[in-house]
ChimeraX commands (.cxc) that place a marker at each C-alpha (Angstrom):
marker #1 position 50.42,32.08,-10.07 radius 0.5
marker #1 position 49.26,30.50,-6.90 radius 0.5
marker #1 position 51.00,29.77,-4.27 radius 0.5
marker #1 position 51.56,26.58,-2.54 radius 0.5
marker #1 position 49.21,28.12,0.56 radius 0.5
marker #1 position 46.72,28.74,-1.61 radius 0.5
marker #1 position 46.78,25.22,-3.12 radius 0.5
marker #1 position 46.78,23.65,-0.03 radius 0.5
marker #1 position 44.09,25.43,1.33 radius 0.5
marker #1 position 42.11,24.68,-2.04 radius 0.5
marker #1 position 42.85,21.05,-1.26 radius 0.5
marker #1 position 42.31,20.81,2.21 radius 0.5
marker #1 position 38.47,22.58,1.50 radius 0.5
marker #1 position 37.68,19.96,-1.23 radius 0.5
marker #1 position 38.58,17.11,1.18 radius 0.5
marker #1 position 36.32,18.97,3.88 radius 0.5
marker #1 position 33.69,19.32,1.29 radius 0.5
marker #1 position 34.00,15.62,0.32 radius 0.5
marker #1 position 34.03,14.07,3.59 radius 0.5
marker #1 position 30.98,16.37,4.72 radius 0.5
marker #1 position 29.12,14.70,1.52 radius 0.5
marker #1 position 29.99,11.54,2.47 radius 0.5
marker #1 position 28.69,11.89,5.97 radius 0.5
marker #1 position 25.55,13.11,5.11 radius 0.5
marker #1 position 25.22,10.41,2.59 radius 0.5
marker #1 position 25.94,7.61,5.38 radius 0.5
marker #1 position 23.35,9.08,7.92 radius 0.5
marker #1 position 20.61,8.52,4.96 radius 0.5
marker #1 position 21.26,4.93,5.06 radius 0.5
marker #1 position 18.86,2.57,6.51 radius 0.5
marker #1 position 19.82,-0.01,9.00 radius 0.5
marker #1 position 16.93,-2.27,7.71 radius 0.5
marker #1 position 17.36,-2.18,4.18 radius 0.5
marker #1 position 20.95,-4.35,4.57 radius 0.5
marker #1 position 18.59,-6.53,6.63 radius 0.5
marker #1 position 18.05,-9.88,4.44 radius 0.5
marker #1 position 14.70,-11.57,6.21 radius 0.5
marker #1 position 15.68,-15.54,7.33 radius 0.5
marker #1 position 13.63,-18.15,6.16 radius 0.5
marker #1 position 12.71,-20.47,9.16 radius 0.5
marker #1 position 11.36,-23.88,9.24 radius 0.5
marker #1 position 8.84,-25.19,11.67 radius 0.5
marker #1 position 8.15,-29.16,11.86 radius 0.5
marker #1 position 4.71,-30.27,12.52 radius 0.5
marker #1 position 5.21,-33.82,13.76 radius 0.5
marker #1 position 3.38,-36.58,16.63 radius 0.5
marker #1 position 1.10,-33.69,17.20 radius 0.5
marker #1 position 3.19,-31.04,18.25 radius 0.5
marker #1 position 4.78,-27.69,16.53 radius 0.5
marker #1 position 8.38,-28.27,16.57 radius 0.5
marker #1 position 10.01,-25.63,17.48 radius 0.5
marker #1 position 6.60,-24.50,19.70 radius 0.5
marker #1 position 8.17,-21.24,20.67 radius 0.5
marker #1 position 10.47,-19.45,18.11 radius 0.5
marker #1 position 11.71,-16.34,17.64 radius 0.5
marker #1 position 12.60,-14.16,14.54 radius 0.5
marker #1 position 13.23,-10.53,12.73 radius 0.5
marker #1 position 9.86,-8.71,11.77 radius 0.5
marker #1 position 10.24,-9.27,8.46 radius 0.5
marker #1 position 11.21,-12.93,8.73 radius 0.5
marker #1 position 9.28,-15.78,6.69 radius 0.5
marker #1 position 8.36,-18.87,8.75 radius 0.5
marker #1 position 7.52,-22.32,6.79 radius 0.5
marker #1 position 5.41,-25.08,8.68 radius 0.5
marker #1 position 5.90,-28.26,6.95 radius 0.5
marker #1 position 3.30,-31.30,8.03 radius 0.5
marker #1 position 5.88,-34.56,8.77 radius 0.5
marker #1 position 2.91,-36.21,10.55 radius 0.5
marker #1 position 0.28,-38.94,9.39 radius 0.5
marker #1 position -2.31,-36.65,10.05 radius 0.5
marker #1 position -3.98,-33.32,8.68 radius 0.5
marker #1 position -2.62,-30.28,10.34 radius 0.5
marker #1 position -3.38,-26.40,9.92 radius 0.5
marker #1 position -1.73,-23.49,11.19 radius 0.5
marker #1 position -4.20,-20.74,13.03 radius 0.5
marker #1 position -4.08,-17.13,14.41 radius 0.5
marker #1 position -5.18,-18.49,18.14 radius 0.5
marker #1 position -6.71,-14.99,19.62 radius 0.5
marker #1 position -9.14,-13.79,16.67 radius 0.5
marker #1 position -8.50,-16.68,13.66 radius 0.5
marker #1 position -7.30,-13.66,11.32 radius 0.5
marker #1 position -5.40,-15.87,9.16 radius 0.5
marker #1 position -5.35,-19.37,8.79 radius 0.5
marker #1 position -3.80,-21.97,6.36 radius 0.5
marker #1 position -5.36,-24.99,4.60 radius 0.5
marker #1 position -5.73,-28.28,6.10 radius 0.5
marker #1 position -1.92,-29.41,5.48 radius 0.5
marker #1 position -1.51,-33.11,4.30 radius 0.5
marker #1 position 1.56,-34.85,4.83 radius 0.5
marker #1 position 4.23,-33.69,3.16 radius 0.5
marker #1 position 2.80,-29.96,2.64 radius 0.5
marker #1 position 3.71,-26.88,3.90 radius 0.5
marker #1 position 2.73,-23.38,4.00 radius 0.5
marker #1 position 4.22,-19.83,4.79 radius 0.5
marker #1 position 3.93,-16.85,6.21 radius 0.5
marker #1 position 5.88,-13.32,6.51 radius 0.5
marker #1 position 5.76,-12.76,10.50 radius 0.5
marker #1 position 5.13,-8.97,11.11 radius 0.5
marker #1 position 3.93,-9.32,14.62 radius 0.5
marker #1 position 4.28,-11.48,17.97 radius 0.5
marker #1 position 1.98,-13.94,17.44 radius 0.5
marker #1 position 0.08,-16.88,18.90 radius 0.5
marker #1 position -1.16,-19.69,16.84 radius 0.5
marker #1 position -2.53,-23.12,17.18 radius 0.5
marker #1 position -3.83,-26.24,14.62 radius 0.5
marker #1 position -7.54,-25.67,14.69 radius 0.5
marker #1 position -7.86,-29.68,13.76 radius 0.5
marker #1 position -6.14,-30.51,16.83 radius 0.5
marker #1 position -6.59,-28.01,19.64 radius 0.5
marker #1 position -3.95,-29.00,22.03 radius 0.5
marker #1 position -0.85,-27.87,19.65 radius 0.5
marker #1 position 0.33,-24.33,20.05 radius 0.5
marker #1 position 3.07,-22.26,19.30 radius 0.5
marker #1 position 4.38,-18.82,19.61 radius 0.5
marker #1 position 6.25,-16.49,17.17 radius 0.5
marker #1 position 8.27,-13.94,19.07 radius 0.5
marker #1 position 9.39,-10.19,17.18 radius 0.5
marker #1 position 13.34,-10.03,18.32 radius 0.5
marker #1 position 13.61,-6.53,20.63 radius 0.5
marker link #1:1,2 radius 0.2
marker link #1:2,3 radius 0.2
marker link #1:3,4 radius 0.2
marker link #1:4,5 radius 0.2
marker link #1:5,6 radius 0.2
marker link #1:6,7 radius 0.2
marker link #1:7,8 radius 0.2
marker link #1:8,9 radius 0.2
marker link #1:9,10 radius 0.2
marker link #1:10,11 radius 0.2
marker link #1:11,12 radius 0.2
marker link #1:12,13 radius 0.2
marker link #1:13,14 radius 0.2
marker link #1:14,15 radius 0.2
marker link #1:15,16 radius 0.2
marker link #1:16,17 radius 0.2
marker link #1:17,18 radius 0.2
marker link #1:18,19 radius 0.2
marker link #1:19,20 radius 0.2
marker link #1:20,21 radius 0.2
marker link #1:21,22 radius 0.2
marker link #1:22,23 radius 0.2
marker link #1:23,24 radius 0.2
marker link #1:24,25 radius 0.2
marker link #1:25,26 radius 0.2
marker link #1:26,27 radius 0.2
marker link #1:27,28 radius 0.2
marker link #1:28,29 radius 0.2
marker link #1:29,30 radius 0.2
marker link #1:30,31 radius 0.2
marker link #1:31,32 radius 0.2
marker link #1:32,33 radius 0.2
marker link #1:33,34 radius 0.2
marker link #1:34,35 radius 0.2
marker link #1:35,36 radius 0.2
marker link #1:36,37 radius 0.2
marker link #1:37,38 radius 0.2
marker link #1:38,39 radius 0.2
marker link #1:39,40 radius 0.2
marker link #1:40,41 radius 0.2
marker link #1:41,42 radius 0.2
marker link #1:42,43 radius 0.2
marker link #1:43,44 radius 0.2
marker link #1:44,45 radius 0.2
marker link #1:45,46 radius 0.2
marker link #1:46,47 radius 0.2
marker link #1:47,48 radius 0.2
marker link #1:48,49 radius 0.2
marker link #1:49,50 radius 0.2
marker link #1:50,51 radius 0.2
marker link #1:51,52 radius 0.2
marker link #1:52,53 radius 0.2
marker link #1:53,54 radius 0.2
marker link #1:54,55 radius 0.2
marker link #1:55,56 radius 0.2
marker link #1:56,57 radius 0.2
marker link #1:57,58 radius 0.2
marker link #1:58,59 radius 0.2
marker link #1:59,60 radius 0.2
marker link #1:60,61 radius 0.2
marker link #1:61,62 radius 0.2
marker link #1:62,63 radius 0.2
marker link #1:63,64 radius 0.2
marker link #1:64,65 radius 0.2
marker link #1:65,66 radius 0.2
marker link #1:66,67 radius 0.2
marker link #1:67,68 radius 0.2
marker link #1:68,69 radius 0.2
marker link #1:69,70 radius 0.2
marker link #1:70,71 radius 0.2
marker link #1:71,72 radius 0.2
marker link #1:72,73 radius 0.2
marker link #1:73,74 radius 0.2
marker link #1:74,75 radius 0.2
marker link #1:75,76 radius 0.2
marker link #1:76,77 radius 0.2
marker link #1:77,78 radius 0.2
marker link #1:78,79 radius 0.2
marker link #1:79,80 radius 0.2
marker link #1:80,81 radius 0.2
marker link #1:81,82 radius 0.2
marker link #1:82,83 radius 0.2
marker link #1:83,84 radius 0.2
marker link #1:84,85 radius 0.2
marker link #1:85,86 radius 0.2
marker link #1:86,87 radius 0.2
marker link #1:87,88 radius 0.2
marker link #1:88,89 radius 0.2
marker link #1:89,90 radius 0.2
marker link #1:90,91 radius 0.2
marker link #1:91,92 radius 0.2
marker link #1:92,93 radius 0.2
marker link #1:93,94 radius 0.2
marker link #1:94,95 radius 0.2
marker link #1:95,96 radius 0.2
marker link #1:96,97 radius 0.2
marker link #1:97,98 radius 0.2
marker link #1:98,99 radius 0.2
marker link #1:99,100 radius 0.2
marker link #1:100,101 radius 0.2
marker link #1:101,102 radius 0.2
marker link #1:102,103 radius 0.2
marker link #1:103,104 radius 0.2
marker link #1:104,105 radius 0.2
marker link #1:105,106 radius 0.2
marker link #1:106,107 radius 0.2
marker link #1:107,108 radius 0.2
marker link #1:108,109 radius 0.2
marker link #1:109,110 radius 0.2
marker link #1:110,111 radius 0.2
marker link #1:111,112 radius 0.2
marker link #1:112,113 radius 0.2
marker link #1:113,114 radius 0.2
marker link #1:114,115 radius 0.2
marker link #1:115,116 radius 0.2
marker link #1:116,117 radius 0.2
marker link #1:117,118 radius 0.2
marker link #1:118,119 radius 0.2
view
């Protein structure tokens, strides 16, 4: 028969045991897979990017939508590594932001913008 030492001791190892698997469990977790990526929006309007400067999560999508009477398109500014269609009005397009970047609308060389990678 065992005494109540004995079962205490049995109980308070099993809670140790327990907690210690728990523990190790939480330190496996990954901050950035609770991490839900925003969707942000990104008006192109009277020739300008509105926001021009904006900054998001790596991860993040951003959506330019074309509100203006003319033909717009989004462009990498430094090397042209990506660029959208000609947007009409009314269109938009999309892209995952992974990087700081600079772009500009290659129809219309005076509007810019910036995407910004929060630190």
């Amino acid at each position: 028969m065992q005494t109540h030492k004995s079962l205490v001791s049995k109980y308070l190892l099993t809670l140790a045991v327990m907690i210690c698997f728990l523990v190790i469990l939480m330190g496996f977790k990954n901050p950035e897979d609770t991490y839900k990526p925003t969707r942000h929006t990104v008006t192109i309007f009277k020739m300008k990017f509105n926001p021009e400067n904006l900054v998001v999560n790596k991860g993040d999508t951003v959506v330019w939508i074309n509100k203006d009477f003319y033909q717009h398109d989004v462009t990498e500014l430094t090397s042209k590594k990506w660029t959208s269609k000609p947007l009409n009005q009314g269109e938009s397009w999309s892209k995952v932001i992974t990087e700081d970047i600079k772009y500009y609308c290659d129809l219309h060389k005076v509007m810019k913008g910036t995407i910004t990678i929060a630190k």
